[in-house]
N, C-alpha and C positions, 0 to 999 in steps of 0.2 A: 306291637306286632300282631296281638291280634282284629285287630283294627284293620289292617292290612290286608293279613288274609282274606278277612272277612270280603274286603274290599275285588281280590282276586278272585273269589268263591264266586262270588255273583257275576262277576262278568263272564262267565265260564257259559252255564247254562243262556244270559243273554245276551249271546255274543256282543258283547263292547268291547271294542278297540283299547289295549291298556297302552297310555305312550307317558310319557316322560319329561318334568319340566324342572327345572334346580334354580332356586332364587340366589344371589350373589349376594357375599354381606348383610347377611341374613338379621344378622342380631344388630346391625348397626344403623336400620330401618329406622328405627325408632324415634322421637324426638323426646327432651327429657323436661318437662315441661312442672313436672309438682315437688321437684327437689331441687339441690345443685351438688352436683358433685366437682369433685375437684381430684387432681392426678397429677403422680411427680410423672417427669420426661423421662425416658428412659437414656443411659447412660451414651454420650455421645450431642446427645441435643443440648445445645446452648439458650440457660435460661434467665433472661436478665433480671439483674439484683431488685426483690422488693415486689416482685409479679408471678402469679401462678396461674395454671391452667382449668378453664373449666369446662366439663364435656356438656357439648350442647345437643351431642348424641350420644344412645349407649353403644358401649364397643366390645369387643369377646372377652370374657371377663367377670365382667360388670353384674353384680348382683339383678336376681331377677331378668335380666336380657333377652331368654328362649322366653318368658313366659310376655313378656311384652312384645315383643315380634310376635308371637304367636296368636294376642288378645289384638295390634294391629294387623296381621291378617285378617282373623275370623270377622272384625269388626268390617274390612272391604269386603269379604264372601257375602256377608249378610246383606250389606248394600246391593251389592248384585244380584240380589233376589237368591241366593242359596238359601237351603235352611240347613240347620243342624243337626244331624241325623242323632246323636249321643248329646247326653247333659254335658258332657266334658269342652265338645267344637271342635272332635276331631276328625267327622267327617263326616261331608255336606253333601249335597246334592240336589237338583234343579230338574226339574221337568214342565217344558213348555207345550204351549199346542199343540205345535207342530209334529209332536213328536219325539223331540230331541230329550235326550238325557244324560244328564252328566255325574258323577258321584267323584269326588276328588277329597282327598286326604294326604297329609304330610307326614314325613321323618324327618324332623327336625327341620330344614331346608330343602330336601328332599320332595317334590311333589310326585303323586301318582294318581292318572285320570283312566277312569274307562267312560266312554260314551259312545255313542251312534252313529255322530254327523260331525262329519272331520270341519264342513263348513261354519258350523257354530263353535269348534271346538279352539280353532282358529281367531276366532271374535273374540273371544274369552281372553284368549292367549294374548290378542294385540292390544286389550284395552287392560290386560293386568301389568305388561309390561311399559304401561305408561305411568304402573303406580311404584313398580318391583322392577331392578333390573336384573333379568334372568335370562336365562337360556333353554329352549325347549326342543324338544323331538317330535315332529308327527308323525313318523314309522312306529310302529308295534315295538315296546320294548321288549328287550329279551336277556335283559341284565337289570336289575335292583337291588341295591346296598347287598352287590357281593352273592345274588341269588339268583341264578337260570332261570329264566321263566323258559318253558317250553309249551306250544300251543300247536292241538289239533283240531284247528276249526273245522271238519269233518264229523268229526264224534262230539263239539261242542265240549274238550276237555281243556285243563291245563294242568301243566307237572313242573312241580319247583323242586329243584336241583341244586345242592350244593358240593358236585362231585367237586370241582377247580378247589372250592373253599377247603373242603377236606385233603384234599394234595398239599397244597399249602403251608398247610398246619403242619401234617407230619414232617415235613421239608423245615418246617422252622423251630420243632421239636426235636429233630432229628429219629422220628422212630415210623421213615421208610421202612424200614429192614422187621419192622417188628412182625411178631407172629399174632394170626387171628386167634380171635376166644369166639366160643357160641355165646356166650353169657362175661359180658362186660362185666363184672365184678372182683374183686378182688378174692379168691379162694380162701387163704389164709391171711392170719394175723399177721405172717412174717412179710405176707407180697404190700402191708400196709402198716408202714410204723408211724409208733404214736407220736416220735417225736421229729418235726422233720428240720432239716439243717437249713438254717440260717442264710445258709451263703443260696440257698433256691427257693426262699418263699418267694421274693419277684416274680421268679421265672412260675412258680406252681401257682399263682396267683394269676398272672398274663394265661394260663392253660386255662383256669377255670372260667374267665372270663370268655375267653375264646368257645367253649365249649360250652357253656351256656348260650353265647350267639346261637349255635348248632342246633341248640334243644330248639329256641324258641321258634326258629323256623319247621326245620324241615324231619328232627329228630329224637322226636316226646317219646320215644322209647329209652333213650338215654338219661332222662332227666333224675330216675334216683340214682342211678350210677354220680352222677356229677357231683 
């Protein structure tokens, strides 16, 4: 996430267009070339006596998967003259003569570009889809993994927003109705027992994950509460 931001932070001050591109079958890109793996059918497939199946792609699952899709990404970015902005390859970037610039970074399948030149941005786009098949946006996005982007090219700002995502939440905890605190903490020992029931670690487990999404974006005031 903070890859991201970071990613949003700059296009802010230089005005780059942030738009939107999602790769399909992400994890199943890949071709399995220095092992063999092998896989029962799942129940319902008919599989004849004395033969079994072997993947000659990875599929979601599959040990390893995100980090191979992601090392055949980086390996085409870098062909195409990106370079790696992080030791990691999580996010690259390209500046030509002419001018143009592009800074792109993924979430998982999820891509996210700011650049300059919708025309070069388009190039990019038609000759990655002849390695990836995906589907892309060239309007301004204003939604990412669940997160508002609002944008005042005027003032050269932007404000990420996760009102909808917090509605949501309390809709799916049920505590609409609940009452505000100035200080998100628990007062006493009693508002917080030591031992909690069984039948709701799932559910208090699904919260803390939820609420750590919250911290990482948009709400690092909440993070020791969590």
């Amino acid at each position: 996430f903070n890859t991201l931001c970071a990613l949003i932070s700059i296009s802010a001050p230089e005005r780059l267009k942030l738009v939107q591109f999602d790769i399909k079958g992400a994890f199943m890109v890949s071709s399995i070339n220095d092992k063999e793996i092998y896989i029962e059918l799942p129940k319902g497939y008919e599989e004849p006596e004395g033969y079994t199946k072997r993947l000659n792609r990875l599929c979601y699952g599959t040990r390893n998967a995100a980090y191979r899709f992601w090392k055949t990404l980086s390996d085409w970015m870098l062909e195409y003259c990106f370079e790696a902005v992080n030791a990691n390859k999580t996010l690259f970037h390209i500046k030509k003569d002419n001018g143009t610039l592009m800074i792109i970074t993924l979430y998982v399948d999820d891509g996210l570009t700011a650049h300059n030149n919708d025309e070069e941005y388009a190039k990019f786009i038609l000759t990655l889809s002849k390695q990836f098949e995906l589907s892309a946006e060239s309007t301004e996005v204003m939604w990412y993994l669940g997160v508002g982007i609002q944008r005042v090219w005027a003032k050269g700002t932007i404000c990420l927003t996760q009102q909808q995502y917090l509605t949501d939440l309390l809709k799916r905890f049920k505590m609409t109705d609940c009452n505000q605190v100035l200080t998100p903490m628990c007062l006493t020992s009693a508002d917080c027992p030591e031992v909690l029931d069984k039948a709701n670690v799932k559910e208090y487990q699904q919260l803390i994950r939820s609420l750590n999404y919250l911290v990482a974006w948009t709400r690092g005031d909440l993070a020791f509460t969590v």
